[in-house]
N, C-alpha and C positions, 0 to 999 in steps of 0.2 A: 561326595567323592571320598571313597574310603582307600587310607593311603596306610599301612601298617594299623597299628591299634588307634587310630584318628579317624573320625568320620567329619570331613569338610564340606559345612554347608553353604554354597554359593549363590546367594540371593541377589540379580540384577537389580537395581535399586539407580534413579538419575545420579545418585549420590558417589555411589561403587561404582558406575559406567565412568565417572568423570575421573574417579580416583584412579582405577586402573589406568586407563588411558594415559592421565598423567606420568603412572608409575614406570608403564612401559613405553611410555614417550611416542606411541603410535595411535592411529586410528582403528577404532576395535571393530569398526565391520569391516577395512583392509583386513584386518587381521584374522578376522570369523572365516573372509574368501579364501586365506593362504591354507587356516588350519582343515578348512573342509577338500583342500586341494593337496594336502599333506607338501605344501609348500612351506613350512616353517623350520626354524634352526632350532637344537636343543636348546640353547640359551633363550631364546625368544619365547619358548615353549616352557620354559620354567620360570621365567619371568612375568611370564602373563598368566602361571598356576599362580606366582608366590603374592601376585598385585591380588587379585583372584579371594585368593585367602585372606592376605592381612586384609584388605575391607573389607570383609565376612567379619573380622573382630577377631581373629587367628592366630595365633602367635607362632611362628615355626620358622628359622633362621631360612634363608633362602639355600644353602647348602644339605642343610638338611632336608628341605625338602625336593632337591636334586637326587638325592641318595635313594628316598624314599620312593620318587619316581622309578630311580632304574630298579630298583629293588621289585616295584610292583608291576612297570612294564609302561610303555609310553601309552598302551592303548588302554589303560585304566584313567588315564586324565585326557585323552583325544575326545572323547563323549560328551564328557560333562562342559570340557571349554567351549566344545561345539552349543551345545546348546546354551552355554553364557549367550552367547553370541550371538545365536539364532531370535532367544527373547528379546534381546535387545534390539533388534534388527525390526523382530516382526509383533513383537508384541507376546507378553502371556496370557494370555484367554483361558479362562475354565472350561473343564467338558462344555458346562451348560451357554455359553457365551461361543464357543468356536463353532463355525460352519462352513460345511466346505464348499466351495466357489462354484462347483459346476453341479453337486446335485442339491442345496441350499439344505443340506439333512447335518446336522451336528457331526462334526470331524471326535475323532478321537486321537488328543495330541501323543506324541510317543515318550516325555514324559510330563512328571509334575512338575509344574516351574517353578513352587515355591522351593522345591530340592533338588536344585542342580548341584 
């Protein structure tokens, strides 16, 4: 997720799912459902970049990286958190391991999950 001259790399990890969750004090596929329904509050929505990041190992005040958000637009972090969300939810599969349900031929996912 590239936020001014930073590129934040969001690796789901049992480890980071537990953390964030913690951090944001919610349940993060509630919160996968609100963000894909664009039911979420800007505070909710910068608290769950800033959980996001610091357990990526990221160092960036939560203010600042409110700033850096409106600066770069809510729809440059709507994506990435989405699919924190979605790995979590459903799994991240390689090309070579994903297949899709009705024609059993290798899916091609829409991104790479080690770089959300």
């Amino acid at each position: 997720m590239q936020l001014g001259a930073e590129n934040y790399v969001l690796t789901p990890s049992f480890g980071a799912v537990c953390g964030v969750e913690e951090r944001i004090g919610t349940n993060l596929f509630q919160l996968g459902q609100r963000l894909e329904s664009a039911q979420i509050s800007a505070t909710e929505l910068i608290d769950f970049a800033h959980a996001c990041i610091a357990e990526a190992g990221h160092e960036v005040t939560r203010e600042r990286l409110g700033e850096l958000i409106v600066e770069a637009g809510t729809a440059t972090v709507l994506a990435p958190l989405t699919e924190y969300c979605r790995i979590y939810i459903f799994g991240a599969r390689r090309d070579s391991e994903a297949v899709d349900a009705e024609t059993k031929k290798p899916a091609t996912p829409d991104m790479d999950p080690d770089a959300v």
